[in-house]
SETI-202508 format. One record per residue: x, y, z of N, C-alpha, C in turn; residue number from 1; residue in three letters. Coordinates in nm, 3 decimals, always signed. Atoms other than C-alpha are relative to their C-alpha. Example, Ala and Ser with C-alpha at 12.3 -4.5 7.8 and 13.67 -1.06 7.14 Angstrom:
residues 2
+---------+---------+---------+---------+---------+---------+---------+---------+---------+-----+------+
|    n_px |    n_py |    n_pz |   ca_px |   ca_py |   ca_pz |    c_px |    c_py |    c_pz | seq | type |
+---------+---------+---------+---------+---------+---------+---------+---------+---------+-----+------+
|  +0.089 |  -0.119 |  +0.000 |  +1.230 |  -0.450 |  +0.780 |  +0.090 |  +0.120 |  +0.000 |   1 |  ALA |
|  -0.082 |  -0.119 |  -0.006 |  +1.367 |  -0.106 |  +0.714 |  -0.077 |  +0.109 |  +0.073 |   2 |  SER |
+---------+---------+---------+---------+---------+---------+---------+---------+---------+-----+------+
***
This chain:
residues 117
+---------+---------+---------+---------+---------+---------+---------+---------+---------+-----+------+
|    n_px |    n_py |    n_pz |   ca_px |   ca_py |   ca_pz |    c_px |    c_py |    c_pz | seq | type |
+---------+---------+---------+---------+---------+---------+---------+---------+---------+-----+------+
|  -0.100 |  -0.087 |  +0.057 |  -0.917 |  -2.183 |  -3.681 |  -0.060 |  +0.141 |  -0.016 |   1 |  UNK |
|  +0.081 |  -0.112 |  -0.026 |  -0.950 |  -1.817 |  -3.649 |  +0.101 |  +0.051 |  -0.195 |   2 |  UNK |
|  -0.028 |  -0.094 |  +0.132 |  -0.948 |  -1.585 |  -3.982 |  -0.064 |  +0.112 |  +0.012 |   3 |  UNK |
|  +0.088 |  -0.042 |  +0.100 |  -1.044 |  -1.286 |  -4.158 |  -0.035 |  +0.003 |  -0.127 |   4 |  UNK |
|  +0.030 |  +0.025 |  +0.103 |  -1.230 |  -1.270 |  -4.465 |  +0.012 |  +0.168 |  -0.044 |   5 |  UNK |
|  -0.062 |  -0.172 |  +0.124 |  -1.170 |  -1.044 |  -4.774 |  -0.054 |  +0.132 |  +0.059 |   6 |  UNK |
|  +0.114 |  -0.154 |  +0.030 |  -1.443 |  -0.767 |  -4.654 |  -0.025 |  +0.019 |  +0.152 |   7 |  UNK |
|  -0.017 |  -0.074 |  -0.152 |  -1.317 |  -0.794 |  -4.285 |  -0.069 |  -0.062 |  +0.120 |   8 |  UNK |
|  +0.061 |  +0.061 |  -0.125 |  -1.539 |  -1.018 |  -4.097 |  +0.085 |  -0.125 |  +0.103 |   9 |  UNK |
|  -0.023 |  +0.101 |  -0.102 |  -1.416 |  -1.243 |  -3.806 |  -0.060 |  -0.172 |  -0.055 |  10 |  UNK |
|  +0.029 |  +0.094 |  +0.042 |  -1.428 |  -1.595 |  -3.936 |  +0.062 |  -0.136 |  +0.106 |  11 |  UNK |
|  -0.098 |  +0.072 |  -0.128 |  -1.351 |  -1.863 |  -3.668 |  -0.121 |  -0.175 |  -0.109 |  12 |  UNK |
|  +0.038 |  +0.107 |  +0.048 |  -1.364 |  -2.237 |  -3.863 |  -0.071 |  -0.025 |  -0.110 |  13 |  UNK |
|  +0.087 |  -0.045 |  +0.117 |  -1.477 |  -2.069 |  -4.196 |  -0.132 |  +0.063 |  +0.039 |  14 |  UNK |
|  +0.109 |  -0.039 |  -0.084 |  -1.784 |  -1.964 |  -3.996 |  -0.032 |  +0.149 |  +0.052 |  15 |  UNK |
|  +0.037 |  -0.115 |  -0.038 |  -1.885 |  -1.587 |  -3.989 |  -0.043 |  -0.009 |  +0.155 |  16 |  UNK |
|  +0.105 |  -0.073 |  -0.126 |  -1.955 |  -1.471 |  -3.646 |  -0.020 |  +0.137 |  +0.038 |  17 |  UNK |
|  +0.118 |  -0.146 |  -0.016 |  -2.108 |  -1.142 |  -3.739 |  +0.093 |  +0.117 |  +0.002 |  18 |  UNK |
|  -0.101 |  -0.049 |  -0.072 |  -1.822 |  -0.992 |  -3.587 |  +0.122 |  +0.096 |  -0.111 |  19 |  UNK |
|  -0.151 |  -0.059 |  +0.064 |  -1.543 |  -0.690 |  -3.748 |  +0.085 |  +0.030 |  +0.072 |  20 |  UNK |
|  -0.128 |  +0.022 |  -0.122 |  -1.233 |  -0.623 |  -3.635 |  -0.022 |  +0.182 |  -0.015 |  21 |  UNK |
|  +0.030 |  -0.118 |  -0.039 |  -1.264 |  -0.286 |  -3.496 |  +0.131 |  +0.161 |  -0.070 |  22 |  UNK |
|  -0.096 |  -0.108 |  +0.121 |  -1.137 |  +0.012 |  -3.753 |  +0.150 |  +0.051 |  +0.129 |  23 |  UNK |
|  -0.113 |  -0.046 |  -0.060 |  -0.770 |  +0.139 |  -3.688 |  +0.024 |  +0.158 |  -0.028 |  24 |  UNK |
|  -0.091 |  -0.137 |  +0.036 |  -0.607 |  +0.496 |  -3.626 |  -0.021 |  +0.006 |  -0.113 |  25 |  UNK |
|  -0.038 |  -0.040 |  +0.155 |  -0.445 |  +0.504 |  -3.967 |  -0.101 |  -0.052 |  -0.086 |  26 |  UNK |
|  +0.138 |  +0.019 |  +0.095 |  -0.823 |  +0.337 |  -4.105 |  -0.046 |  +0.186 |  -0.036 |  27 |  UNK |
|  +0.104 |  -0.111 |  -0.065 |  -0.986 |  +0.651 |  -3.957 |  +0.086 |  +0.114 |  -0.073 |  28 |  UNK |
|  -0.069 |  -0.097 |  +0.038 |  -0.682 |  +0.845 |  -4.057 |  +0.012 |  +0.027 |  -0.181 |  29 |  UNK |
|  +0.001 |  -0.014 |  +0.171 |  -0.680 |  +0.778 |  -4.452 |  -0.122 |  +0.010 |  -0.033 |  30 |  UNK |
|  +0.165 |  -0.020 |  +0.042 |  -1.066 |  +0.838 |  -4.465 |  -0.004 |  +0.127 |  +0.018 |  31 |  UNK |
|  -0.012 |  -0.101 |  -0.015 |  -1.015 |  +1.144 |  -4.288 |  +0.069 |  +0.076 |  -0.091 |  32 |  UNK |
|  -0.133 |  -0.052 |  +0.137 |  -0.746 |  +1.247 |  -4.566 |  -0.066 |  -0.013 |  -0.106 |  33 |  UNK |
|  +0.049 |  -0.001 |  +0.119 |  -0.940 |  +1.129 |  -4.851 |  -0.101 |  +0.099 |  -0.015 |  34 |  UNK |
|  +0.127 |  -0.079 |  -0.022 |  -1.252 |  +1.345 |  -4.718 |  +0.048 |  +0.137 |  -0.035 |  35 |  UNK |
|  -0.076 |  -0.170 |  +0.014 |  -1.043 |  +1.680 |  -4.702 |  +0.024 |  -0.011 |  -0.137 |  36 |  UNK |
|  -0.058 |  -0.039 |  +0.122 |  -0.928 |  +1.629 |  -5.032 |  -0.036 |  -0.029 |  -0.106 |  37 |  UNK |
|  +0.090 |  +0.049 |  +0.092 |  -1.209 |  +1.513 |  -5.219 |  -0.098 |  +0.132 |  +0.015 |  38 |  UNK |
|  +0.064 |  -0.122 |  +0.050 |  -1.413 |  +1.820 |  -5.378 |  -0.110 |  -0.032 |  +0.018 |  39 |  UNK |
|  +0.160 |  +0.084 |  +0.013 |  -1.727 |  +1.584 |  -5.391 |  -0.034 |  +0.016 |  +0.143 |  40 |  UNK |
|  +0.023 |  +0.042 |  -0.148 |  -1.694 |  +1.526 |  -4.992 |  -0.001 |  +0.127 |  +0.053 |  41 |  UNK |
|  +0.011 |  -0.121 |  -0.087 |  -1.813 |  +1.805 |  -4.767 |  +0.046 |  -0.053 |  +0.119 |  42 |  UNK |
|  -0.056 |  +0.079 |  -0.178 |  -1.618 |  +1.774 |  -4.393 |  -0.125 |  +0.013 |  +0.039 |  43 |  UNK |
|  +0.162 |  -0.049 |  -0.093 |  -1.996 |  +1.874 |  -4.259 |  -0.015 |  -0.142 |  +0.006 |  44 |  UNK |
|  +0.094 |  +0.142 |  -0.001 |  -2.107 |  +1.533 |  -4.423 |  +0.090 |  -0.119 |  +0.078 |  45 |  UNK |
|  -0.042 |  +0.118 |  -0.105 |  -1.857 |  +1.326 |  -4.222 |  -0.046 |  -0.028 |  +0.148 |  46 |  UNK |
|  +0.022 |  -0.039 |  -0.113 |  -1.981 |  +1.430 |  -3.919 |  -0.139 |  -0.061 |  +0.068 |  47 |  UNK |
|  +0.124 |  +0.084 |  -0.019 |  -2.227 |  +1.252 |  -3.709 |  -0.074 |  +0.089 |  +0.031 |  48 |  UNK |
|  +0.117 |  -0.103 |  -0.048 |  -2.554 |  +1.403 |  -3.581 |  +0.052 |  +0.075 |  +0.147 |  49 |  UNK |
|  -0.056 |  -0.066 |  -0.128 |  -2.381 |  +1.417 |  -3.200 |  +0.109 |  +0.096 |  -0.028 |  50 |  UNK |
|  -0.121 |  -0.123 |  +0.026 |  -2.085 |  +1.546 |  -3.358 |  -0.025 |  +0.188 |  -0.085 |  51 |  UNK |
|  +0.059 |  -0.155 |  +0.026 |  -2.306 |  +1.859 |  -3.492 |  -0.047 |  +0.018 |  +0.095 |  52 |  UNK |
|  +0.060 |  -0.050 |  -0.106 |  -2.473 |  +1.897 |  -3.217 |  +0.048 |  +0.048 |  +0.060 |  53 |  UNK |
|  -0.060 |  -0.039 |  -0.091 |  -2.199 |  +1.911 |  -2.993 |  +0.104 |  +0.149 |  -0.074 |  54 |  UNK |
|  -0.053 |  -0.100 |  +0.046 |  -2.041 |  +2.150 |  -3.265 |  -0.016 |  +0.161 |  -0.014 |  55 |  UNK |
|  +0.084 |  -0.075 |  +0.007 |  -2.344 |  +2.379 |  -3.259 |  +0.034 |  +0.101 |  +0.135 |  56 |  UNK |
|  -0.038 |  -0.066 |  -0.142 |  -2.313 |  +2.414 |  -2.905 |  +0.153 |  +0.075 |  +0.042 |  57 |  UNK |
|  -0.168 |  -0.030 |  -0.026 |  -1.894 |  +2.467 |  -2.906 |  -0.026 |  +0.156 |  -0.043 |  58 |  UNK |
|  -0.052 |  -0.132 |  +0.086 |  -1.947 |  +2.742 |  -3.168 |  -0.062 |  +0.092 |  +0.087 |  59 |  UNK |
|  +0.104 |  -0.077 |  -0.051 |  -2.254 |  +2.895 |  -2.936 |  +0.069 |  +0.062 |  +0.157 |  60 |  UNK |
|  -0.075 |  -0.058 |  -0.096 |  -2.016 |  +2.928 |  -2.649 |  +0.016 |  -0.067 |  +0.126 |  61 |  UNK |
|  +0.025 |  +0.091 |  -0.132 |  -2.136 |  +2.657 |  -2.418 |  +0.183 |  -0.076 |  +0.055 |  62 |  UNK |
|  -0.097 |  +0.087 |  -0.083 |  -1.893 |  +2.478 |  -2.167 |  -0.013 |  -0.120 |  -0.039 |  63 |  UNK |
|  -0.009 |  +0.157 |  -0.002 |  -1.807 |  +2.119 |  -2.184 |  -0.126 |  -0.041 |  +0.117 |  64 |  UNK |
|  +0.083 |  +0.041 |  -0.134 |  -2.005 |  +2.084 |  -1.850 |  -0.139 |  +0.053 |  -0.046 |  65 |  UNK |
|  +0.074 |  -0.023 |  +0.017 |  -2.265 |  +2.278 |  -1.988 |  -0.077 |  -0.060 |  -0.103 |  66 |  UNK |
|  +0.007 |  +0.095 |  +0.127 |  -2.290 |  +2.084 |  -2.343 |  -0.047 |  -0.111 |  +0.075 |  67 |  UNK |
|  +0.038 |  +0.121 |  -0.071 |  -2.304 |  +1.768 |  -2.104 |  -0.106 |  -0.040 |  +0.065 |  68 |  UNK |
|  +0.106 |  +0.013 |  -0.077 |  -2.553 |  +1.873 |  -1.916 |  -0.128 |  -0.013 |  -0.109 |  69 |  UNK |
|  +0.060 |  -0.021 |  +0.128 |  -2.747 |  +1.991 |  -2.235 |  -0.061 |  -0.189 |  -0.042 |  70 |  UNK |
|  -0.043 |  +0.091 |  +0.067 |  -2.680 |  +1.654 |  -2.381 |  +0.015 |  -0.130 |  +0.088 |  71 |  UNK |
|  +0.017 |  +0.143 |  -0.093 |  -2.675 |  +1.381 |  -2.120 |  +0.159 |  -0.027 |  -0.011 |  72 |  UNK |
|  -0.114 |  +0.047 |  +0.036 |  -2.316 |  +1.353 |  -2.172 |  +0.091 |  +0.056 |  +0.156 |  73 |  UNK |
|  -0.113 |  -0.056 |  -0.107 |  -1.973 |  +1.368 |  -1.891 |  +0.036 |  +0.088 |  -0.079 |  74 |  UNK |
|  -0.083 |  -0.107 |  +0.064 |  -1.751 |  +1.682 |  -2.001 |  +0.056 |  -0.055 |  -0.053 |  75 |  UNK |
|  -0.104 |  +0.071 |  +0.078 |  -1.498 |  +1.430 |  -2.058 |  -0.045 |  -0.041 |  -0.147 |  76 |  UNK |
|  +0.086 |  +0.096 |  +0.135 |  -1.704 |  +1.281 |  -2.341 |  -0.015 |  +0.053 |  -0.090 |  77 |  UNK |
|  +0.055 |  -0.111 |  +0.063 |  -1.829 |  +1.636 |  -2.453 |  +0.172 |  +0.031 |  -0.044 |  78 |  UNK |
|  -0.143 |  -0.048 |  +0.048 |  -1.378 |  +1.709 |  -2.458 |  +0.042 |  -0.107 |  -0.134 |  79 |  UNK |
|  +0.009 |  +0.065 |  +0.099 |  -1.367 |  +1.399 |  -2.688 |  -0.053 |  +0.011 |  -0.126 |  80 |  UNK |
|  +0.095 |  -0.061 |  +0.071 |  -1.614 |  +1.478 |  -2.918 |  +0.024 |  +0.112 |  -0.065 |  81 |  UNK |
|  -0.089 |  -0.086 |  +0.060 |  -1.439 |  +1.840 |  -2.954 |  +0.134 |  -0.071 |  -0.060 |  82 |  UNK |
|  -0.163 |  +0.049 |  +0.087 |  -1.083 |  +1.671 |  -3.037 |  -0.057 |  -0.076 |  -0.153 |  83 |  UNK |
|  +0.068 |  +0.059 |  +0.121 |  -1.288 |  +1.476 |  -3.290 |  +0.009 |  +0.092 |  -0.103 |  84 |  UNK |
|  -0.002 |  -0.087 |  +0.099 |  -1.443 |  +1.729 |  -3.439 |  +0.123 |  +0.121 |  -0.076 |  85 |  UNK |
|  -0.157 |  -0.115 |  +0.071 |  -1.099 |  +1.945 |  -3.470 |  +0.047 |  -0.126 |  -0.104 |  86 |  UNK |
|  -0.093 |  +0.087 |  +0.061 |  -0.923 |  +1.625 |  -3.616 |  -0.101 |  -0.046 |  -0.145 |  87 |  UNK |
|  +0.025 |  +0.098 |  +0.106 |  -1.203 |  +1.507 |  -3.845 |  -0.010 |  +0.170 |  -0.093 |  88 |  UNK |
|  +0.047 |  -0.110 |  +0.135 |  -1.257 |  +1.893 |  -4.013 |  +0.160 |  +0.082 |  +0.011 |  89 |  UNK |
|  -0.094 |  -0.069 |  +0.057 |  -0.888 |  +1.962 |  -3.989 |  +0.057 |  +0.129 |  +0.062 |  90 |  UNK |
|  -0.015 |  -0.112 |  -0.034 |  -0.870 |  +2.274 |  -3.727 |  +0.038 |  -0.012 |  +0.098 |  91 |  UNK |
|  -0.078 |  +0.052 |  -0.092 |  -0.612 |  +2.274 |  -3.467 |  -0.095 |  +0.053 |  +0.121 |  92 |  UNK |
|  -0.003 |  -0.019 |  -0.152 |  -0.799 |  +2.439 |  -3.169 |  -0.186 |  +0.118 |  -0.053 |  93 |  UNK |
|  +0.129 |  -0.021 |  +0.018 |  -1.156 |  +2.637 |  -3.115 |  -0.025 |  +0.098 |  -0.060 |  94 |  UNK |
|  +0.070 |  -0.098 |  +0.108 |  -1.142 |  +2.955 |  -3.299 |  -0.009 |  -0.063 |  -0.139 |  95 |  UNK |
|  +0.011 |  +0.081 |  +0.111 |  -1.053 |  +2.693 |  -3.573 |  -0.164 |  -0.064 |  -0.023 |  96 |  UNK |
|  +0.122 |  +0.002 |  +0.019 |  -1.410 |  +2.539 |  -3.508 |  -0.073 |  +0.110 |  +0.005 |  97 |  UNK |
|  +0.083 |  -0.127 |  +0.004 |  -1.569 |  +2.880 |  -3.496 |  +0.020 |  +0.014 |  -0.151 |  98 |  UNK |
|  -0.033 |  -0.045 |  +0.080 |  -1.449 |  +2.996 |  -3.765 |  -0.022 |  -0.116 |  -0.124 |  99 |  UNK |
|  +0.113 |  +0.099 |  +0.078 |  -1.566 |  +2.687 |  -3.981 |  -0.129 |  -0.021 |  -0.026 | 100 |  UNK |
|  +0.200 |  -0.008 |  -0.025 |  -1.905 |  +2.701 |  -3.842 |  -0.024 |  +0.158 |  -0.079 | 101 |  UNK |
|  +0.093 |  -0.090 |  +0.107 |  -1.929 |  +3.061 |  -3.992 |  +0.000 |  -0.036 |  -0.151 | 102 |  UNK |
|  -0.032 |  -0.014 |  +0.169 |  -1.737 |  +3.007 |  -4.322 |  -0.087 |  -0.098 |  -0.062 | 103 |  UNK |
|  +0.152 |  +0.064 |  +0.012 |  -2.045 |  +2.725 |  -4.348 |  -0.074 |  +0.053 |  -0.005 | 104 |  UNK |
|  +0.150 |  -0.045 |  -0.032 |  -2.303 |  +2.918 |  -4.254 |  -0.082 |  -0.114 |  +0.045 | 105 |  UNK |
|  +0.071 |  +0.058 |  -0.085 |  -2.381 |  +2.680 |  -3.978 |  -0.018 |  +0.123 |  +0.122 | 106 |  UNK |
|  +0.046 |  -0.090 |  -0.115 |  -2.424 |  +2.948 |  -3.736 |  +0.053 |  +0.141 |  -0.053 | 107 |  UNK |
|  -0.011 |  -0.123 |  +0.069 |  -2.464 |  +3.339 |  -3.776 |  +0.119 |  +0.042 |  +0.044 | 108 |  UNK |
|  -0.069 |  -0.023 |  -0.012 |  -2.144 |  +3.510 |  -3.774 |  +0.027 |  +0.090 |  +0.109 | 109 |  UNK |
|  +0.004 |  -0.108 |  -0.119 |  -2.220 |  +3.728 |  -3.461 |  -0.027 |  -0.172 |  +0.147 | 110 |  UNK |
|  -0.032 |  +0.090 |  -0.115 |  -2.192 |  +3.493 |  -3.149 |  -0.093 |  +0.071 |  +0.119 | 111 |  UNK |
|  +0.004 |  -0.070 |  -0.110 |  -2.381 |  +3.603 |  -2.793 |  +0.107 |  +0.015 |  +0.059 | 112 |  UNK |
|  -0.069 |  -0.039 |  -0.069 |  -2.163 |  +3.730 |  -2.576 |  +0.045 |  -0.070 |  +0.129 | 113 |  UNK |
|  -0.042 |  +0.098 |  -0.145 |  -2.242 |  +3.476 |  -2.323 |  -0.139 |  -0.085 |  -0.028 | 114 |  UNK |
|  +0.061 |  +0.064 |  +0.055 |  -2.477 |  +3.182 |  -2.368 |  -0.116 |  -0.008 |  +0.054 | 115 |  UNK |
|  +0.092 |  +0.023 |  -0.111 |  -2.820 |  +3.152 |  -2.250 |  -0.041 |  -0.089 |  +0.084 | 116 |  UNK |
|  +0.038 |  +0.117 |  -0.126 |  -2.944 |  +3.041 |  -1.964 |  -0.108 |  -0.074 |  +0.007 | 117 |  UNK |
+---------+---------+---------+---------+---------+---------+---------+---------+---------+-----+------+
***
């Protein structure tokens, strides 16, 4: 007999097998909501290490292709990763992540002009 148990694990014959059931949208989406609107919670601290990284680089001017390359990553992966980061800090499109990264003071408010090579 298949179940889950109170705290989410996969239970097949009363029998843990290790196993969760893999978070939903609207999981991801009411965490994301509680984070914005909790004074205690910084959006920075939701954010994984790739997802700064790749944020570092967005704000710095790099390409998807260029981020990827950077980063071992496809573009596609590196375009994911941006939608993320817009959706998990709340900013519809990229001057929205710019413009986060300064009002942080994750990156200086002057930008190069073009990124180095």
């Amino acid at each position: 007999m298949l179940a889950i148990s109170p705290w989410g694990e996969v239970l097949v014959d009363g029998k843990s097998m290790g196993v969760s059931p893999p978070l939903s949208e609207p999981a991801i989406d009411s965490y994301i909501q509680r984070a914005r609107t909790s004074a205690s919670l910084d959006l920075y601290d939701t954010l994984t290490n790739r997802e700064r990284e790749v944020l570092q680089l967005v704000v710095e001017g790099y390409s998807s292709v260029d981020i990827g390359l950077r980063l071992s990553l496809s573009p596609k992966t590196v375009d994911t990763y941006r939608g993320r980061l817009m959706r998990k800090l709340g900013v519809p499109n990229l001057p929205g992540l710019i413009r986060f990264a300064i009002d942080n003071a994750l990156t200086p408010a002057w930008l190069p002009a073009k990124p180095p090579e």
